[in-house]
C-alpha beads as a LAMMPS data file, in Angstrom:
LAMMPS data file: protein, C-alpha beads

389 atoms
388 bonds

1 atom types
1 bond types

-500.0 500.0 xlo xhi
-500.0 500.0 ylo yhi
-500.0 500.0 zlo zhi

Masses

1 110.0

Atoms # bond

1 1 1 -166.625 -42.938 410.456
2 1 1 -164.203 -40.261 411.186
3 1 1 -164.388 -38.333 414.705
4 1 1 -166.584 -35.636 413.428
5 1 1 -168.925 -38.413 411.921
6 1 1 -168.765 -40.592 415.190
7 1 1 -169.905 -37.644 417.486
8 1 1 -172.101 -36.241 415.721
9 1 1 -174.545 -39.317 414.980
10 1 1 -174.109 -39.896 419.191
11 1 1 -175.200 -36.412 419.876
12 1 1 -177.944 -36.962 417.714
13 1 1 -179.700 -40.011 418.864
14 1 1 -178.063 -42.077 416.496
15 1 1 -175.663 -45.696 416.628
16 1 1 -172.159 -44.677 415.494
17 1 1 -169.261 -47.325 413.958
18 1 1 -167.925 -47.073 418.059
19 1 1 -169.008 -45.145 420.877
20 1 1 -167.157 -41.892 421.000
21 1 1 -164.897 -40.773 423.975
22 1 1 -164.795 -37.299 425.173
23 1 1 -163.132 -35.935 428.240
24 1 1 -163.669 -32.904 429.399
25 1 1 -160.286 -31.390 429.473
26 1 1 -159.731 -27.980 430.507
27 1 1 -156.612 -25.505 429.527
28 1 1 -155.154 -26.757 432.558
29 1 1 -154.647 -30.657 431.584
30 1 1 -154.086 -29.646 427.939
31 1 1 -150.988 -27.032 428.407
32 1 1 -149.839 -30.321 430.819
33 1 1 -150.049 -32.851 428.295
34 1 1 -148.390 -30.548 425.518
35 1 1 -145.802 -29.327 427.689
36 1 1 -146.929 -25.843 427.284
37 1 1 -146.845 -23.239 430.091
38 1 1 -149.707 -22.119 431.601
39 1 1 -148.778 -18.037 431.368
40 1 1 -148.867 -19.001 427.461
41 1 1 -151.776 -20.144 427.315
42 1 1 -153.121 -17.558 429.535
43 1 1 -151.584 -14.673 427.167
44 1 1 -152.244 -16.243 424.211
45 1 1 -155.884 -16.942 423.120
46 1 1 -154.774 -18.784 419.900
47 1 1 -152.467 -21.374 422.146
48 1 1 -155.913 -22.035 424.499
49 1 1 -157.673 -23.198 421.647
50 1 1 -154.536 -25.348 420.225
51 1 1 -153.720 -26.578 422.901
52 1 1 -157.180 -27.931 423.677
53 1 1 -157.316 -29.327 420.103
54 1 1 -153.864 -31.040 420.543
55 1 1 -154.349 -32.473 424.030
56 1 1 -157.181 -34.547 422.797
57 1 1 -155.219 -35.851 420.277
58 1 1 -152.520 -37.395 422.488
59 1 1 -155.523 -39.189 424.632
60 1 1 -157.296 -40.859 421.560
61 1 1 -160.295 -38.348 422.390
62 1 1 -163.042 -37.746 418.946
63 1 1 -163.725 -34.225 420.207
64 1 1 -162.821 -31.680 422.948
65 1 1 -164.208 -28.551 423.843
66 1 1 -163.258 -24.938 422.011
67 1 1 -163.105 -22.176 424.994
68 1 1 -162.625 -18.527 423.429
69 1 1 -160.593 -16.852 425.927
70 1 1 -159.264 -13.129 426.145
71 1 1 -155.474 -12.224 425.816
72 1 1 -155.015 -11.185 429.290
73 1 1 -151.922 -8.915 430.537
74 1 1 -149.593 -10.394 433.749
75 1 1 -147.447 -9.907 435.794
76 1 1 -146.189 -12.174 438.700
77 1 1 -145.168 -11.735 442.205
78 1 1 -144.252 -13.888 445.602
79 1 1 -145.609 -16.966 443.324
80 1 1 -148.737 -15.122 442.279
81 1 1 -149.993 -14.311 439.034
82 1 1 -152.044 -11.238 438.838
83 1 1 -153.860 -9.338 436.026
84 1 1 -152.877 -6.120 434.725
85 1 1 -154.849 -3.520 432.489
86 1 1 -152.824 -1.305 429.857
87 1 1 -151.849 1.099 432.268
88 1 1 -149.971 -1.617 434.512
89 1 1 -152.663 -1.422 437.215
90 1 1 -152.998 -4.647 438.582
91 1 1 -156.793 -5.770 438.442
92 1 1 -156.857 -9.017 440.556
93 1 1 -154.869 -12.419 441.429
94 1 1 -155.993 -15.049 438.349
95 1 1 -156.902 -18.416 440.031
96 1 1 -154.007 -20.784 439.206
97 1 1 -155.178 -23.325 441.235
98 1 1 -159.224 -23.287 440.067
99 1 1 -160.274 -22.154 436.472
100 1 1 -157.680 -19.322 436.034
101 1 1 -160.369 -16.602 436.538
102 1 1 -159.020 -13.390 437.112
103 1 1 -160.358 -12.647 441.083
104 1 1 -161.082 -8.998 440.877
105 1 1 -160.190 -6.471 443.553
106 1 1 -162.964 -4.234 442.530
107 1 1 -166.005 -5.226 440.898
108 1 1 -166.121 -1.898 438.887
109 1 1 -163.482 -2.953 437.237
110 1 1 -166.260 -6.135 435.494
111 1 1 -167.684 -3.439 432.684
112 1 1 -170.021 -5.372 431.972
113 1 1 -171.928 -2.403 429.383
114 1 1 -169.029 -3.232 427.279
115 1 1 -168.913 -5.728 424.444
116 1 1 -165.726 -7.350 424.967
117 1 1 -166.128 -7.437 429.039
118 1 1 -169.606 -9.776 428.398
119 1 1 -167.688 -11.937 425.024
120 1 1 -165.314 -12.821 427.896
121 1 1 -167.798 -13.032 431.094
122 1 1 -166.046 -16.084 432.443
123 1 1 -162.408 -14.612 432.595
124 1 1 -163.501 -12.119 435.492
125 1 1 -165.264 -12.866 439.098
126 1 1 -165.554 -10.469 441.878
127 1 1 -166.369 -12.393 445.486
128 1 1 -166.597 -9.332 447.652
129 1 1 -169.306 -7.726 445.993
130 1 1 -172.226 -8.509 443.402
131 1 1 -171.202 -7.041 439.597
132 1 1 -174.989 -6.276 438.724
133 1 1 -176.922 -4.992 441.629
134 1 1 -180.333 -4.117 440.459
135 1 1 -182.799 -4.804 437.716
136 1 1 -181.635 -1.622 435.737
137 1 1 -178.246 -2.422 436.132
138 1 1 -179.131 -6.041 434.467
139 1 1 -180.478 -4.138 431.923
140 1 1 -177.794 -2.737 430.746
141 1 1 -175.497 -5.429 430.680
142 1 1 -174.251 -5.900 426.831
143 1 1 -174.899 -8.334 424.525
144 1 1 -172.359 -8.364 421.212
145 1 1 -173.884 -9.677 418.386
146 1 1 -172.019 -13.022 416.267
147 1 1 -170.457 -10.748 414.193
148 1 1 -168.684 -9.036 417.457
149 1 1 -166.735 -12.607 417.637
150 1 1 -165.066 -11.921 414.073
151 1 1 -164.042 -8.210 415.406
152 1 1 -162.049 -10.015 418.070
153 1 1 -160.571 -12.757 415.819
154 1 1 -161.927 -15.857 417.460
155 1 1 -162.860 -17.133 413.975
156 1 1 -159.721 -16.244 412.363
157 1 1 -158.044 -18.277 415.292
158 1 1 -160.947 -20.861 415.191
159 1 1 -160.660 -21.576 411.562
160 1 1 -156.660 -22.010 412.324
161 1 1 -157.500 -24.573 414.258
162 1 1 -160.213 -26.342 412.479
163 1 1 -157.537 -26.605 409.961
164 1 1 -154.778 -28.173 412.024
165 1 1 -157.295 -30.633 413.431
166 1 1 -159.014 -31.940 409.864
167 1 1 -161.125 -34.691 410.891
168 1 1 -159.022 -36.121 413.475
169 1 1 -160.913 -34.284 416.063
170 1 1 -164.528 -32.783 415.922
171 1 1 -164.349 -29.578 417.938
172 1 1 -167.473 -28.538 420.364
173 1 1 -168.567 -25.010 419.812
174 1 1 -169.382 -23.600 423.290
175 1 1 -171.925 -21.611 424.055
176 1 1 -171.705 -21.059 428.043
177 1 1 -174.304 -20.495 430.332
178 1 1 -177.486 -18.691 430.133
179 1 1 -179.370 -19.206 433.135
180 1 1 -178.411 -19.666 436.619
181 1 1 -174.381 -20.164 436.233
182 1 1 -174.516 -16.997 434.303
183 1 1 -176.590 -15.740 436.853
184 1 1 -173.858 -16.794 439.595
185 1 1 -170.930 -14.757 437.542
186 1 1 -172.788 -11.663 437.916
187 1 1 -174.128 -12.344 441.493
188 1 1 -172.365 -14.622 443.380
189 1 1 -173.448 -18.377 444.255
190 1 1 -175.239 -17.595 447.098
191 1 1 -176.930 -14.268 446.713
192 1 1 -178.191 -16.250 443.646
193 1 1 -179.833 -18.826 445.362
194 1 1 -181.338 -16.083 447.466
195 1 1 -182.358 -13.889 444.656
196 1 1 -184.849 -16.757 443.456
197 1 1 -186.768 -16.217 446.378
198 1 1 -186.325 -12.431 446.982
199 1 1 -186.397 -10.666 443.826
200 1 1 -187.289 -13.168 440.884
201 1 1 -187.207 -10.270 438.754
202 1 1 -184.038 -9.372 439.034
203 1 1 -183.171 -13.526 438.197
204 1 1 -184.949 -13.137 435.055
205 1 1 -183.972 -9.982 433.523
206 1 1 -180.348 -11.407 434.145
207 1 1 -180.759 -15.158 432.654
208 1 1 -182.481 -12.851 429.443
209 1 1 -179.111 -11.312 429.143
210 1 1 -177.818 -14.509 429.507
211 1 1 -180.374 -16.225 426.873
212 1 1 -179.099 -13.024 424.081
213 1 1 -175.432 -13.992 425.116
214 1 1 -175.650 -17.547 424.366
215 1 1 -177.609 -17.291 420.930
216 1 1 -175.584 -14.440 419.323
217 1 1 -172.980 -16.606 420.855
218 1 1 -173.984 -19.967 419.168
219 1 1 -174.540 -18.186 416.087
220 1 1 -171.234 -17.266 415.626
221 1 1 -170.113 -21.348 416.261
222 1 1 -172.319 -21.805 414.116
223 1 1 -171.325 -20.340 410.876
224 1 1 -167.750 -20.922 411.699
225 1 1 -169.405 -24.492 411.133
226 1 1 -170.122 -26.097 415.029
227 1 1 -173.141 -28.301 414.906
228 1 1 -172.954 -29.452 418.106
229 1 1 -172.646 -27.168 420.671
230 1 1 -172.344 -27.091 424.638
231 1 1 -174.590 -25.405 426.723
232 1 1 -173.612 -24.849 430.524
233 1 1 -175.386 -24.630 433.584
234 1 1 -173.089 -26.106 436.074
235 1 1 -174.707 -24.422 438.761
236 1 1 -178.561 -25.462 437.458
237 1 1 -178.562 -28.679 439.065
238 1 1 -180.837 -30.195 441.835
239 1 1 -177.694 -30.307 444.386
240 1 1 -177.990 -26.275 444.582
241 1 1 -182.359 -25.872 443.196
242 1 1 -185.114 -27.414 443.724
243 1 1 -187.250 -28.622 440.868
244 1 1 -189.408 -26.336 440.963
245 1 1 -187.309 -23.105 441.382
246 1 1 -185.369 -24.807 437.970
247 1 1 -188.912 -24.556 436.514
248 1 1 -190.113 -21.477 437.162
249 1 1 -186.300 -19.788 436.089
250 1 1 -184.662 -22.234 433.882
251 1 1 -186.608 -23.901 432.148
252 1 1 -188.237 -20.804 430.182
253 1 1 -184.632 -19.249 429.193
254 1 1 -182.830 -23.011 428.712
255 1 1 -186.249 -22.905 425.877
256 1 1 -185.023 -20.103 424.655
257 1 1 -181.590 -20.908 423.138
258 1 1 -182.757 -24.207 422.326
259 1 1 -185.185 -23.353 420.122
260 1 1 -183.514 -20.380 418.381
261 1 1 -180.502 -22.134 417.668
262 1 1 -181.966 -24.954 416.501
263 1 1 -184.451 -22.596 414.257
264 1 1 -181.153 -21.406 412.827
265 1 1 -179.922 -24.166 411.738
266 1 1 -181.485 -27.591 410.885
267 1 1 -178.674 -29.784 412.189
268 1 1 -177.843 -28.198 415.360
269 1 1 -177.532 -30.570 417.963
270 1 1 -176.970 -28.982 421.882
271 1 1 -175.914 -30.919 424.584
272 1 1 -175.797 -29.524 428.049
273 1 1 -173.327 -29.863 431.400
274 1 1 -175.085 -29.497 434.688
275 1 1 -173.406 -31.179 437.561
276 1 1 -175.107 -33.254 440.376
277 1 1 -177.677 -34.496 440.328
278 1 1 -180.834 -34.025 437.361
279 1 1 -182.914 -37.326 437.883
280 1 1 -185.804 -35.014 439.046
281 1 1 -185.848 -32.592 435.907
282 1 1 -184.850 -35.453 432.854
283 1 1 -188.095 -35.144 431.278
284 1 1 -187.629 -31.397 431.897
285 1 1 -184.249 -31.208 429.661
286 1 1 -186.117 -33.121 426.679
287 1 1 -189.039 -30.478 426.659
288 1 1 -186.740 -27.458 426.504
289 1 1 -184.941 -29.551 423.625
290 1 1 -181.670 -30.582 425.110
291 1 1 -180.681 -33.178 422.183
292 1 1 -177.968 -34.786 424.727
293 1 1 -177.477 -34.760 428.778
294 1 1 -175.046 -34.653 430.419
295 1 1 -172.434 -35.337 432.407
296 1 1 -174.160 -37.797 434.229
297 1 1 -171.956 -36.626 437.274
298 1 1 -171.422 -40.043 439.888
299 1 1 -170.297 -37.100 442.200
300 1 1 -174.145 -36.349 442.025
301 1 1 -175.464 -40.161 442.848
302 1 1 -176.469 -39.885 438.852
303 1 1 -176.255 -43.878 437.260
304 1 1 -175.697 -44.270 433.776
305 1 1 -177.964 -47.328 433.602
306 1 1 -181.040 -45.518 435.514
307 1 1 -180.622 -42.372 433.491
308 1 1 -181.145 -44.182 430.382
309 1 1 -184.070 -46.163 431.668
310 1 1 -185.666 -43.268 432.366
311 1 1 -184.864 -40.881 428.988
312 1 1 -184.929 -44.156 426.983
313 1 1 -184.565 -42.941 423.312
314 1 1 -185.458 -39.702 423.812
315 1 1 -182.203 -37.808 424.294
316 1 1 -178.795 -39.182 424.389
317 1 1 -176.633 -39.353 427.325
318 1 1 -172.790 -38.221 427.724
319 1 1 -170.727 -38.858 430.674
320 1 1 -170.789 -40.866 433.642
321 1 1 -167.206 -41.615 434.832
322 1 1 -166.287 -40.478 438.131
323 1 1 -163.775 -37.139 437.643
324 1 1 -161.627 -38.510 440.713
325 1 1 -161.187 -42.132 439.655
326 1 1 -158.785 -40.440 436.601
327 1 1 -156.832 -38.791 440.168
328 1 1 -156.993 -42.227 442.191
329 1 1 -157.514 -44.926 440.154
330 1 1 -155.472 -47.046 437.541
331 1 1 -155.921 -47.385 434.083
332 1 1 -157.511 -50.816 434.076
333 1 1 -160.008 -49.715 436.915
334 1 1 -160.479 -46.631 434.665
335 1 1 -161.514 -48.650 431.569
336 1 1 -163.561 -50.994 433.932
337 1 1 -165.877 -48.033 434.990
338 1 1 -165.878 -46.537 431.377
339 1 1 -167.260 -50.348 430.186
340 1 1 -170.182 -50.347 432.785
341 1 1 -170.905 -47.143 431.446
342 1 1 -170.934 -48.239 428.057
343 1 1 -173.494 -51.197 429.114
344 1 1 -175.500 -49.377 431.188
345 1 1 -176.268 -45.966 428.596
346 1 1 -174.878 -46.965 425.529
347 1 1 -176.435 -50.779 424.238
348 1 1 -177.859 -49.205 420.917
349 1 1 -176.152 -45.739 420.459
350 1 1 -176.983 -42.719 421.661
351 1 1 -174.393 -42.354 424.451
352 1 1 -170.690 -40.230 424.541
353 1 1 -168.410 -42.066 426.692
354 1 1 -167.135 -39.113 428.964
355 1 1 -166.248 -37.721 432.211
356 1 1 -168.789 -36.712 435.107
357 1 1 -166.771 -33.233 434.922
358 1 1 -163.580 -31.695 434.193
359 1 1 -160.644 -33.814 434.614
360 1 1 -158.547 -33.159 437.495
361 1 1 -154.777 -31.417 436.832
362 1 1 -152.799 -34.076 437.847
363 1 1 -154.529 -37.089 436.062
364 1 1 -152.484 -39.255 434.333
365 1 1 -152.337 -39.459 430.395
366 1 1 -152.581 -42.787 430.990
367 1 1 -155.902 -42.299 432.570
368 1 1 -157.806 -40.849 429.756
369 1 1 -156.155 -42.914 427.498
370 1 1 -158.205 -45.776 429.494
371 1 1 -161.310 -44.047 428.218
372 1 1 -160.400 -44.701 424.271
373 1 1 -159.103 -48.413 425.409
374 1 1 -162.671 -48.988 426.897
375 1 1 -164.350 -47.378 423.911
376 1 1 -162.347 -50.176 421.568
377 1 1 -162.746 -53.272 423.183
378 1 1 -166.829 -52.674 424.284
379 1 1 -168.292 -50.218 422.660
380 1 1 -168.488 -51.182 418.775
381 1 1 -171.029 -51.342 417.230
382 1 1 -172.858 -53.643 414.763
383 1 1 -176.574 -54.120 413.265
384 1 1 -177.439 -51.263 415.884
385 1 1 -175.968 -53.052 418.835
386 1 1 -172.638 -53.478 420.795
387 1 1 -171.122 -56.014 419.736
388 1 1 -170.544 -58.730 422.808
389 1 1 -166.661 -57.924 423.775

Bonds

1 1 1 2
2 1 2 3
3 1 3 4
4 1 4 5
5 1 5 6
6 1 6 7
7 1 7 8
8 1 8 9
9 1 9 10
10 1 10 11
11 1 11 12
12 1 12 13
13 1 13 14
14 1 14 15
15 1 15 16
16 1 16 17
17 1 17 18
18 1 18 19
19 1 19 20
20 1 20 21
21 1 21 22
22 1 22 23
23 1 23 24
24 1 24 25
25 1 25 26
26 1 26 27
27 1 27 28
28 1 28 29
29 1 29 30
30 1 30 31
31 1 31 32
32 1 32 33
33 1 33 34
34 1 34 35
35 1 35 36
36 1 36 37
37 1 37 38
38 1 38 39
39 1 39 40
40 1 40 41
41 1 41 42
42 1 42 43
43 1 43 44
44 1 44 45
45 1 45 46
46 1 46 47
47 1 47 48
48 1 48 49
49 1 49 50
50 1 50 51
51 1 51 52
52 1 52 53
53 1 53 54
54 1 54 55
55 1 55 56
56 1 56 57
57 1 57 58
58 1 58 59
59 1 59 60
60 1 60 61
61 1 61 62
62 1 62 63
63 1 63 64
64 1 64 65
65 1 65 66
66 1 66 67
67 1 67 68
68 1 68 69
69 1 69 70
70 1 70 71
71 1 71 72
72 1 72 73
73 1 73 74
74 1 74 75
75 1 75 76
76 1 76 77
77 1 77 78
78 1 78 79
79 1 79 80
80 1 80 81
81 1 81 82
82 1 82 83
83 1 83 84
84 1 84 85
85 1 85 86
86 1 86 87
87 1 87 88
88 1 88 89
89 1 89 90
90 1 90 91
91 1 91 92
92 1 92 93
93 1 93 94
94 1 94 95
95 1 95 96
96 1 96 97
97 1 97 98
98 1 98 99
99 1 99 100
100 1 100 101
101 1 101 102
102 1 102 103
103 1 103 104
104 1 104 105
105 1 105 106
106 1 106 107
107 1 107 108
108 1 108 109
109 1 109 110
110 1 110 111
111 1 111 112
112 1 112 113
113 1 113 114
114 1 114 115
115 1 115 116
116 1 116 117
117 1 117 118
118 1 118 119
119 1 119 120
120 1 120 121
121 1 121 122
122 1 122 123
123 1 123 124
124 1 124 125
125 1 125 126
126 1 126 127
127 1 127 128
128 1 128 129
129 1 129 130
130 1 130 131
131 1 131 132
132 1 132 133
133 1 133 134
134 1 134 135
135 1 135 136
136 1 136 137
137 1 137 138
138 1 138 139
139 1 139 140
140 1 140 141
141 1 141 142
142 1 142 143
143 1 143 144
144 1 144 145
145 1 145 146
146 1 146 147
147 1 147 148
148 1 148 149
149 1 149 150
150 1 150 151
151 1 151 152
152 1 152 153
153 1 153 154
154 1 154 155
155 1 155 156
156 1 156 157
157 1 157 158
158 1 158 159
159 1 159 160
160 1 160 161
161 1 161 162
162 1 162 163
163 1 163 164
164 1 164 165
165 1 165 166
166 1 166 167
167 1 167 168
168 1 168 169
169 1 169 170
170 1 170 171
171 1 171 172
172 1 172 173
173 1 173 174
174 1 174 175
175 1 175 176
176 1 176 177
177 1 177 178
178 1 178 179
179 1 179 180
180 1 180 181
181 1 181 182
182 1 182 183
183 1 183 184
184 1 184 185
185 1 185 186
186 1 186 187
187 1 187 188
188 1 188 189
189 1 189 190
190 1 190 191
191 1 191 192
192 1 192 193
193 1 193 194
194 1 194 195
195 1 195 196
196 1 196 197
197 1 197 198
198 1 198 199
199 1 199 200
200 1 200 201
201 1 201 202
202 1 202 203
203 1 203 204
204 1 204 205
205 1 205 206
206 1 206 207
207 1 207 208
208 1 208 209
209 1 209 210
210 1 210 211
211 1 211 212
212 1 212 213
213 1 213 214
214 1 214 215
215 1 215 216
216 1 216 217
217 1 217 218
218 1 218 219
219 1 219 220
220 1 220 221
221 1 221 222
222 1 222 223
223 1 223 224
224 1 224 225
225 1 225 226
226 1 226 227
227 1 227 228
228 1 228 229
229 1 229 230
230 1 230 231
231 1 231 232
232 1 232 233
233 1 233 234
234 1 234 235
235 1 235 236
236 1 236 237
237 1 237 238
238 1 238 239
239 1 239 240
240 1 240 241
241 1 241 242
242 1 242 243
243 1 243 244
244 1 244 245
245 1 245 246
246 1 246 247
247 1 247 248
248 1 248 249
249 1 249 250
250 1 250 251
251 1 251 252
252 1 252 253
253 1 253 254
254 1 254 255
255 1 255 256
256 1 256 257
257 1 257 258
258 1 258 259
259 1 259 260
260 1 260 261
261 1 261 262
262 1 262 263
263 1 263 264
264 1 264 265
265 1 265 266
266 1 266 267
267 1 267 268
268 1 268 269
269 1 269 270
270 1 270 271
271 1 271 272
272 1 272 273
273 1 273 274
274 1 274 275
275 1 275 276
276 1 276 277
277 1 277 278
278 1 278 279
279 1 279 280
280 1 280 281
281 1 281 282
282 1 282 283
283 1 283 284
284 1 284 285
285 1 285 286
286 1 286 287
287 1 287 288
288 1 288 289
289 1 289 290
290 1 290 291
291 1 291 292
292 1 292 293
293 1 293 294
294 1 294 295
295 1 295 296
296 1 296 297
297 1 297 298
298 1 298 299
299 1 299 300
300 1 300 301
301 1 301 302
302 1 302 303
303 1 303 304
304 1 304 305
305 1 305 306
306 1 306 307
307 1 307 308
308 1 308 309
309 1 309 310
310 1 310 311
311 1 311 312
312 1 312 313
313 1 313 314
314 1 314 315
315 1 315 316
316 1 316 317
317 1 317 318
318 1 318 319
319 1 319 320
320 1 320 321
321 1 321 322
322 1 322 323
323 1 323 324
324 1 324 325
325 1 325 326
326 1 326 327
327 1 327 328
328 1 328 329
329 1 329 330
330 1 330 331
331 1 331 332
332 1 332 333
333 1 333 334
334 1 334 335
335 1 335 336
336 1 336 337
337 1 337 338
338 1 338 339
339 1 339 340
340 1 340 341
341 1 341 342
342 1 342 343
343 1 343 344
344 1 344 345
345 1 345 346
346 1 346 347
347 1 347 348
348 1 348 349
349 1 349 350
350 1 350 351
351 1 351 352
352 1 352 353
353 1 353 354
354 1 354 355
355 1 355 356
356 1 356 357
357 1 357 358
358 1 358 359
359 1 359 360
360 1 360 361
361 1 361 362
362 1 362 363
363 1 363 364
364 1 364 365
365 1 365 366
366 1 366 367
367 1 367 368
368 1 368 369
369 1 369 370
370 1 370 371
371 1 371 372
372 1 372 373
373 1 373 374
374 1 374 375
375 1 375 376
376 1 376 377
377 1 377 378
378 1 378 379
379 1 379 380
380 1 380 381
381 1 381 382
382 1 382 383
383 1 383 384
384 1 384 385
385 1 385 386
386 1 386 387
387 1 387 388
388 1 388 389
């Protein structure tokens, strides 16, 4: 099987020629490990897809992520990189240190009734003040359709970089959040959690915005030829919700996009990334059609072994090495943890060998590479079944 192959039949339930490794590398760890400098790949939305594509490469990975990003304007000062507009007005500090976010000084300056401000949503985040405020407001928030995507050129550059990879490397289409993380860009983390209990309307008509977003969205992956596709909702998890608030406001919208974009298109497979801990809602995540869970975060007391006890064959699992152990650990305690993942979620296919979240910046190559060494020695398959290492 070639990557492509490999990760696709583990997304879908099936036993691949090896488990599959996938790391969840961010622009971050991939302008690192291709020597490329972060401004670049902040300017340059072309070089944040590459460079993704390329980093996964030098760690033996069969797939990484595909983030389309905006071509931002900066300038830097005292150490600082800040956002400018076309004018030169500055517009906020980007997060160097986080997920490069652009921190915005003034919330009016999120538009989010414009097309490009919501393809983009992630890039901005205003902490003084919520960007939608009321139910008419949310209302109003735009949703470009998947042909908005090819105005921009994220296929052009996607295609570019389909090309490079070949079938070295599958690449994930992303779809980002609907529900409650989407929710959190537009209101804040905490007035979020509030909102669920003060004005539920107001959490709805939001996560439908977010629900449009993420199909027109997923569209667009998938003609460019994505059929497996990521589906966000870091901020869904039972560490920050109860089970029943994810219920009564997930669940319906998570539905949603599931069932669309599989309606689209027969071999769709989503997987989605919630962090913590999801024991409580497992069964949950099959019903709305989740094909694959993850990450299976150990940061969240969630166990690889217990997970798949309790989804058995009915969804695949992804994930379940600790993000800090590629920090504090060696390589051979690295590949030890990646093997009892392998045994514990993995015996007869179904599983993506993975990290419980985004790896850290200063992880070693060394460290992920530990990951693909793990993969190779105990997770081939045969007749259905690992073969005994």
């Amino acid at each position: 099987m070639n990557a492509t192959e490999r990760m696709y039949a583990a997304i879908a339930g099936e036993v691949p020629d090896r488990v599959p490794v996938y790391p969840k590398i961010w622009f971050d760890v991939a302008a690192k490990y291709t020597d490329t400098p972060f401004l670049q790949v902040i300017e340059d939305p072309f070089t944040a897809l590459r460079v993704m594509m390329e980093a996964g490469l030098v760690v033996g990975a069969d797939a990484v992520r595909q983030f389309h990003s905006p071509a931002r304007r900066i300038e830097k000062e005292d150490g600082k990189v800040y956002e400018i507009d076309k004018t030169g007005r500055r517009l906020g500090k980007i997060d160097m240190d986080g997920g490069w976010a652009t921190h915005l000084d003034d919330p009016r300056d999120f538009h989010y009734e414009d097309p490009y401000t919501m393809a983009y949503n992630w890039a901005w985040a205003s902490f003084e003040d919520p960007i939608i405020r009321n139910i008419e407001e949310a209302r109003r928030i735009a949703v470009p359709d998947k042909s908005f995507y090819e105005e921009l050129g994220c296929g052009d550059r996607q295609r570019k970089v389909m090309e490079i990879a070949g079938d070295r490397i599958e690449l994930i289409g992303d779809l980002k959040s609907a529900t409650m993380s989407f929710n959190v860009i537009l209101r804040g983390l905490e007035q979020s959690m509030l909102d669920c209990l003060d004005d539920p309307p107001l959490v709805h008509a939001i996560m439908e915005k977010g629900v449009a977003l993420a199909i027109e969205r997923g569209k667009f992956c998938v003609d460019l030829g994505h059929r497996i596709l990521r589906l966000n909702d870091s901020s869904g998890t039972n560490s920050l919700v109860s089970p029943k608030t994810w219920r009564q406001f997930i669940y319906p919208h998570m539905k949603t996009v599931c069932d669309e974009l599989h309606a689209y298109h027969k071999d769709v497979r989503i997987y989605v990334h919630i962090c913590g801990d999801v024991m409580a809602m497992l069964n949950d995540l099959i019903e709305v059609g989740i094909d694959c869970i993850g990450p299976l975060d150990p940061l969240g007391d969630m166990k690889p072994d217990l997970t798949r006890e309790q989804v058995g064959d009915r969804a695949s699992l992804m994930g379940g090495v600790n993000t800090l152990s590629f920090l504090n650990n060696t390589p051979e305690q690295v590949e030890e943890e990646s093997k009892n993942c392998i045994l514990g979620a993995g015996k007869r296919g179904g599983y993506v060998l993975a990290s419980g979240c985004a790896i850290p910046r200063e992880s070693s190559k060394e460290n992920l590479q530990a990951l693909r060494s793990a993969a190779d020695k105990y997770g081939i398959y045969k007749n259905g079944e690992l073969v005994p290492a």
